[in-house]
N, C-alpha and C positions, 0 to 999 in steps of 0.2 A: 167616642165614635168607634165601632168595630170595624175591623179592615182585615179583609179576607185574606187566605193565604195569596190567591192569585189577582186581588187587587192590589197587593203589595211589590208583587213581581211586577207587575205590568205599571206598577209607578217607578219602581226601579229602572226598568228600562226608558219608559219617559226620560227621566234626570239624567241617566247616564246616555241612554245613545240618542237625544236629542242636541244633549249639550255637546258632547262628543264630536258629534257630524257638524255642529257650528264650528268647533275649532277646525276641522280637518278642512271644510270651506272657505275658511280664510284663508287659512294656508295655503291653500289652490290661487284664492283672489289676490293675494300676496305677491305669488310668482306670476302668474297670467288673470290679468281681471277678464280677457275674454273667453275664458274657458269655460264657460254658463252651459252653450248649450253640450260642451262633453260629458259636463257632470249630468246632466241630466238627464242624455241618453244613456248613459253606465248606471243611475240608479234605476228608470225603469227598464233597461234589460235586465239587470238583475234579479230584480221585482218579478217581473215578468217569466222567468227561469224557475225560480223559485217554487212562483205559483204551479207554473206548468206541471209540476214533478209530485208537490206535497198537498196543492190545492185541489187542480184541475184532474190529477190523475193520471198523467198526458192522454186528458181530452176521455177518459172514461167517468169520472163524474157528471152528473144531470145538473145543468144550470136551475138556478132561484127564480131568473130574472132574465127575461130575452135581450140577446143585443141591441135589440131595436130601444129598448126602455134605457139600455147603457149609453147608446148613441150620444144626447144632452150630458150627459156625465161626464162622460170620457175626453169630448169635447172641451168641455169648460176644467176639469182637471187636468190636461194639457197645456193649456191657453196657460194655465197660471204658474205650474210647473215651470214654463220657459222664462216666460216672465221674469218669475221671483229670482233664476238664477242668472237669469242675462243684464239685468240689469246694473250690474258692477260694472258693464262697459262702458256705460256711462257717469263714472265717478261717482257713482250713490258709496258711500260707504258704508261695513258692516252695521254699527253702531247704528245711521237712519235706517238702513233696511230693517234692521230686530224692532224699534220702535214704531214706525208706521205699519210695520204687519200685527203689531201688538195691538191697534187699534182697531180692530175687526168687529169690536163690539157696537160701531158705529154702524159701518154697512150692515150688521146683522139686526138691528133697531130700525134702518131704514128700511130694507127691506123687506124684515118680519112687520112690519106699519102697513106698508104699500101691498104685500101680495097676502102673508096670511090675516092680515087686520087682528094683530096683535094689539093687545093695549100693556101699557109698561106704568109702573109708579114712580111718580114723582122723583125717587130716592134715583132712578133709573136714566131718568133725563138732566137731572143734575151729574151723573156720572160720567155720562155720555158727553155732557158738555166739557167737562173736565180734559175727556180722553182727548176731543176732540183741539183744545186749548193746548194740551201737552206737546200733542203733535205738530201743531203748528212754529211753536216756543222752537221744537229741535228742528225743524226742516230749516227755518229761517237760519237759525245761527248758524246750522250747518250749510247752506249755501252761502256764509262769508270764511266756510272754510276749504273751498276748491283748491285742488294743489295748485300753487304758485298762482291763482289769482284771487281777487277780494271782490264782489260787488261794490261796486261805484266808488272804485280806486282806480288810477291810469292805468297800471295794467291789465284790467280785465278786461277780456274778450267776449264778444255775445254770444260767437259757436258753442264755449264751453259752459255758457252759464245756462243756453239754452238744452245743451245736449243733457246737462243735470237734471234740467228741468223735465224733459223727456222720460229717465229715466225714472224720477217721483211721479211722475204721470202715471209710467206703466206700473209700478205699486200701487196704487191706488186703485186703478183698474184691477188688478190682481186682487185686490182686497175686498172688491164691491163680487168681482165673478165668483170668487172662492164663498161669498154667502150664500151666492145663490145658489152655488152647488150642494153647499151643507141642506137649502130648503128642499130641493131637488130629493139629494139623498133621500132625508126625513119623509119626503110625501113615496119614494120605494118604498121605501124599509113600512111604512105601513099598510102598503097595500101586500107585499111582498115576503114580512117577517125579516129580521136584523140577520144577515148573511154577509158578514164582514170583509172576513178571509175572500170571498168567494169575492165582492168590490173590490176589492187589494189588488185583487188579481186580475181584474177585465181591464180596469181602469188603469192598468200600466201595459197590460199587453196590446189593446186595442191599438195605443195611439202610435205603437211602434216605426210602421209605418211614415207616417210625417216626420219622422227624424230623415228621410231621406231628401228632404226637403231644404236640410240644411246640411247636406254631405260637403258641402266645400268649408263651411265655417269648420263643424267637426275633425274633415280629415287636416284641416291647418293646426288645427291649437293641439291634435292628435302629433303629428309631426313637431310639435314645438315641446311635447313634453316628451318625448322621445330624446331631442336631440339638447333637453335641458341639463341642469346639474344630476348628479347621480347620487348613490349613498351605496354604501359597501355594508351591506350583511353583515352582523356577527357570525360568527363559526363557520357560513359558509363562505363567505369573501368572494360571493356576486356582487359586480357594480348593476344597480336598478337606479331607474331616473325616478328621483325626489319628488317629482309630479305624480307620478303614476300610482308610487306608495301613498301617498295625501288621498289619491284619485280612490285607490283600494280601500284605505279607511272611512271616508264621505261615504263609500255607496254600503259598504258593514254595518256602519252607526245609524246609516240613514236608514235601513232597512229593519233595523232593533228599535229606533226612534216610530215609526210608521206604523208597526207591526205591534209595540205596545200601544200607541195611541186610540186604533180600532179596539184592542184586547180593553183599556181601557174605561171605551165607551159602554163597555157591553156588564163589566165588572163593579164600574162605582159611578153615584151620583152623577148626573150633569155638572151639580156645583163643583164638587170634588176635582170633576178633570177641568174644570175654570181654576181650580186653584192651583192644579198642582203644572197646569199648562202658563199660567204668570210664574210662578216659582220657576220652572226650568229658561222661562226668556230674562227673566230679571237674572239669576245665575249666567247663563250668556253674555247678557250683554254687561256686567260686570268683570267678568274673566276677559271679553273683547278689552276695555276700555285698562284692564292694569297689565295683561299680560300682551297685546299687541301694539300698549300706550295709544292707542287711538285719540285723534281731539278728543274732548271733551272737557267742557267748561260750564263753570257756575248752572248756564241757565240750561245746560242739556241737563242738568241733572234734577233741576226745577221741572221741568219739560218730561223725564223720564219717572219720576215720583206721580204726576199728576196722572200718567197713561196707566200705572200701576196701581196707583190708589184707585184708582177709577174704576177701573176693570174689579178689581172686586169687591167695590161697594154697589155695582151694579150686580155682581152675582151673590150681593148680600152673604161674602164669609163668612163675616166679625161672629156671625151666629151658628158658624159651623156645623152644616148639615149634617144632622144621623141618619137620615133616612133617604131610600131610593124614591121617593114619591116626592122631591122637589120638582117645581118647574122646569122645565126641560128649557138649556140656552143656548145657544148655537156658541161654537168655538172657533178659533182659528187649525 
């Protein structure tokens, strides 16, 4: 299979600043698991900054696509945005969050069923079943690993086994919204032509605004990494708070992770970015489980093989696409 010089770049940055921005987000959830909606509003202002200067032109380039058609977009890439990263405050840990996002292949079979009337093979629906079986395996066992309580042992509490519960709730939602934004995109981009850069940029600047919606969570967990541990610079020997540095590399990586992922889509196969989008979560979520010893036990690892096999004997690897004219598959 040939792979262009800058389909090579833009898998490089996949691996490295996807995986990257995983470690520097645990490190955050580490120190404060409430700090979801901070990171989130520091990557899309960044995002957003960015765009404004190298995209937008500040505001002299001609848009692709009217705001009105970005409205649903923006929307639902917010929704999931928060989501994905608030949900630590409810004890979800690393390791379930990388696996039940992993499973995206499911809502995106449901939905491509229900609204474009996709049909799938066989090989497709056993995959799906698979993903869906894996998933299940890890949430279970990980709900008898709550800190300090067990399901249906004396001390376990309902508050926190329901707030867990809460918390997989809102993954899941996150998981079904974020397909339907992928169909969304898909039915722009063909009316529209593939303008990447140009989504990058509306789809983090627009939603700026509703961050002020949560000015008091922000300005708290803002105040708490201020007044956390610090780290003293080499050569310069500034004390900087340990949060803020974590905080500055999340929104770096996440921004090189983001930015190759569209570069990407537009560069290799559909297949291609299936595979190399399971390569960089299965890399994650093995660096989570030895370097920050996260649980994990026999059946998360039965549990996280099944999500992974899955996924891509649904995007049919084993045959390793050469060409851009595969079936087009929705991604996470």
């Amino acid at each position: 299979m040939q792979i262009s010089p800058r389909c090579a770049l833009a898998i490089g940055g996949v691996l490295v600043g996807c995986c990257s921005g995983g470690v520097f987000l645990e490190l955050l959830v580490k120190l404060d698991p409430g700090i979801g909606n901070l990171v989130t509003a520091a990557q899309f202002a960044f995002i957003a900054l960015e765009g404004l200067i190298f995209t937008s032109r500040l505001g002299q380039a001609q848009r692709n696509i009217s705001l009105r058609d970005y409205a649903l977009l923006v929307a639902m890439f917010f929704l999931t945005s928060v989501c994905n990263n608030y949900v630590f405050e409810f004890k979800v840990s690393m390791t379930l969050h990388m696996i039940i996002r992993g499973g995206s292949l499911i809502s995106n079979m449901c939905l491509g069923t229900i609204i474009l009337k996709k049909r799938y093979r066989l090989r497709q629906y056993i995959s799906v079943v698979m993903i869906s079986v894996g998933i299940f395996i890890c949430t279970y066992f990980s709900s008898r690993d709550l800190p300090g309580h067990s399901i249906g042992q004396s001390g376990a509490t309902d508050a926190d086994v329901w707030r867990w519960l809460v918390g997989v709730t809102l993954l899941v939602l996150a998981l079904f919204v974020s397909s339907y934004m992928g169909i969304t995109q898909e039915l722009l981009y063909r009316r529209h032509g593939k303008c990447a850069r140009e989504a990058l940029y509306y789809t983090h600047l627009l939603p700026l605004p509703a961050f002020l919606l949560m000015h008091d969570n922000i300005r708290t967990h803002w105040r708490l990494a201020c007044e956390g541990e610090t780290y003293t610079l080499p050569l310069l020997g500034v004390a900087v708070p340990l949060i803020l540095l974590y905080l500055l590399g999340n929104v770096l990586t996440q921004h090189l992770c983001i930015s190759s992922v569209y570069a990407l889509t537009t560069e290799c196969s559909s297949l291609t970015v299936t595979l190399i989008i399971t390569l960089r979560k299965f890399i994650s979520l093995v660096f989570s489980i030895v370097y920050f010893r996260n649980p994990f036990t026999i059946y998360h690892w039965l549990g996280s093989v099944m999500v992974f096999v899955g996924t891509l004997m649904f995007a049919d690897v084993p045959r390793l696409p050469g060409s851009r004219r595969a079936e087009p598959l929705k991604r996470d």
